[in-house]
C-alpha positions as CSV (number, residue, x, y, z in Angstrom):
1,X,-12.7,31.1,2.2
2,X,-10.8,28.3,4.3
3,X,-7.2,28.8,5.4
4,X,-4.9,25.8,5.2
5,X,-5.2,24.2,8.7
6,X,-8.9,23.6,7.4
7,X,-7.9,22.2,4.3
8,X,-5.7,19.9,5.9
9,X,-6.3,18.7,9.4
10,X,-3.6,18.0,12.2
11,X,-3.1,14.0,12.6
12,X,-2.3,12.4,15.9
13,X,1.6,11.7,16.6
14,X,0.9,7.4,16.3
15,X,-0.5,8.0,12.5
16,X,-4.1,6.8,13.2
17,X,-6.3,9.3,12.1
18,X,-8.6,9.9,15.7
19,X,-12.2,10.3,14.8
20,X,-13.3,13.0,12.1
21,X,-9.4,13.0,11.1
22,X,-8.5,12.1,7.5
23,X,-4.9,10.3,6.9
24,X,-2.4,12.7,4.9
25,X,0.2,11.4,3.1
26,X,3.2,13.4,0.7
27,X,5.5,11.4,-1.2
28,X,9.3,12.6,-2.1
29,X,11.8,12.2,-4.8
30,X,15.2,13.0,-4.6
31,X,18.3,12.3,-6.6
32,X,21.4,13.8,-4.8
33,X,23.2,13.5,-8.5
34,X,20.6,15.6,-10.0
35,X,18.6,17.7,-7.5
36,X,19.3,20.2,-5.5
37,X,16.7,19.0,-2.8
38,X,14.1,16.9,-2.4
39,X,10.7,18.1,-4.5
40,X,7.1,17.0,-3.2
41,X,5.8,14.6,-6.1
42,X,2.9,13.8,-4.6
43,X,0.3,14.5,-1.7
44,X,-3.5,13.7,-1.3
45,X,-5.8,13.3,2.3
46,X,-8.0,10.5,3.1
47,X,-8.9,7.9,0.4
48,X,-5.8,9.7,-1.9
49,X,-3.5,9.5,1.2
50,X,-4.2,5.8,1.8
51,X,-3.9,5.0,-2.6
52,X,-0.6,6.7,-2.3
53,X,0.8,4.9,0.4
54,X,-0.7,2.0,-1.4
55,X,0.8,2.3,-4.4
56,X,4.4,3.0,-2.6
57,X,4.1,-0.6,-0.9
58,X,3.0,-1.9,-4.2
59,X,6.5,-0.8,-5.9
60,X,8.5,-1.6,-2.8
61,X,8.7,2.0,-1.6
62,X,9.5,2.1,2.1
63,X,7.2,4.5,3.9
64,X,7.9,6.1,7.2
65,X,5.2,7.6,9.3
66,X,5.9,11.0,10.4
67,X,2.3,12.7,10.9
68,X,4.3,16.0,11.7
69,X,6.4,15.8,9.2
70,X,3.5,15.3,6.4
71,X,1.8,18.1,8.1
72,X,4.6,20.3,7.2
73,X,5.0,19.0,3.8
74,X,1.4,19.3,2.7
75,X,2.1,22.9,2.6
76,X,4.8,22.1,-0.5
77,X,2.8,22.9,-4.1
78,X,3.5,19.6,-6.0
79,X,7.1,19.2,-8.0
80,X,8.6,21.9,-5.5
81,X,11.5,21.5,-3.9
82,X,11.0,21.1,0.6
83,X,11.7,24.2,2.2
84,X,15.1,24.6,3.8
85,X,13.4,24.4,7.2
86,X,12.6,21.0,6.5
87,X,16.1,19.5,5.3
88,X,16.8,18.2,8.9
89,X,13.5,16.4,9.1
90,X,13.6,15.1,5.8
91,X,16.9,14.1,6.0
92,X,16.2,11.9,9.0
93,X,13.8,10.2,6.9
94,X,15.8,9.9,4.2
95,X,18.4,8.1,6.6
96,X,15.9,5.5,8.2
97,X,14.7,4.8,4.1
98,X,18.2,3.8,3.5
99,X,18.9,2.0,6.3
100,X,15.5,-0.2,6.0
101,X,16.6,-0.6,2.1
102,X,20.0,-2.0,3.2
103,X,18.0,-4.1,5.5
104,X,16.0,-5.5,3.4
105,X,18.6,-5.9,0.9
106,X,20.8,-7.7,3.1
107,X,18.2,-10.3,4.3
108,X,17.2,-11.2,0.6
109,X,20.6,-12.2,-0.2
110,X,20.8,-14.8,2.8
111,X,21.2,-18.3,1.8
């Protein structure tokens, strides 16, 4: 029987796995008109972590690195809401995804 540090592994703070690590990656979804809180839509380790990251960048989604964060989130069973403990944390992200969006936003309607 393994507990769930063995099932996922802790990742170094710059987001590089160090040797023997695997990559984790969780995506969100959250509609402030519609949900309560974010919900955990998806969430794989090592060759899954990188396709979802990969597919994010594909359809434009900003992603933010926050090994911690991810750490903590892993623990979320898919399409369930973040814990309350988290809303500060995912907040923050959910912040820096809207300011990059306006960003990028802003500098595609340059002349």
């Amino acid at each position: 029987m393994s507990n769930r540090d063995d099932q996922f592994p802790p990742i170094p703070d710059e987001g590089r796995p160090a040797t023997g690590e695997q990559k984790l990656a969780v995506a969100l979804q959250y509609d402030k008109d519609k949900d309560p809180a974010p919900r955990v839509t998806a969430k794989g380790k090592g060759k899954t972590a990188e396709r979802i990251v990969e597919l994010a960048r594909e359809h434009g989604v900003i992603v933010e690195g926050n090994p911690a964060l991810a750490q903590a989130l892993s623990a979320v069973e898919l399409d369930e809401e973040i814990p309350e403990s988290l809303y500060a944390a995912v907040a923050a992200v959910i912040r820096f995804v809207m300011q990059e969006s306006e960003k990028k936003r802003r500098s595609s309607t340059k002349p």
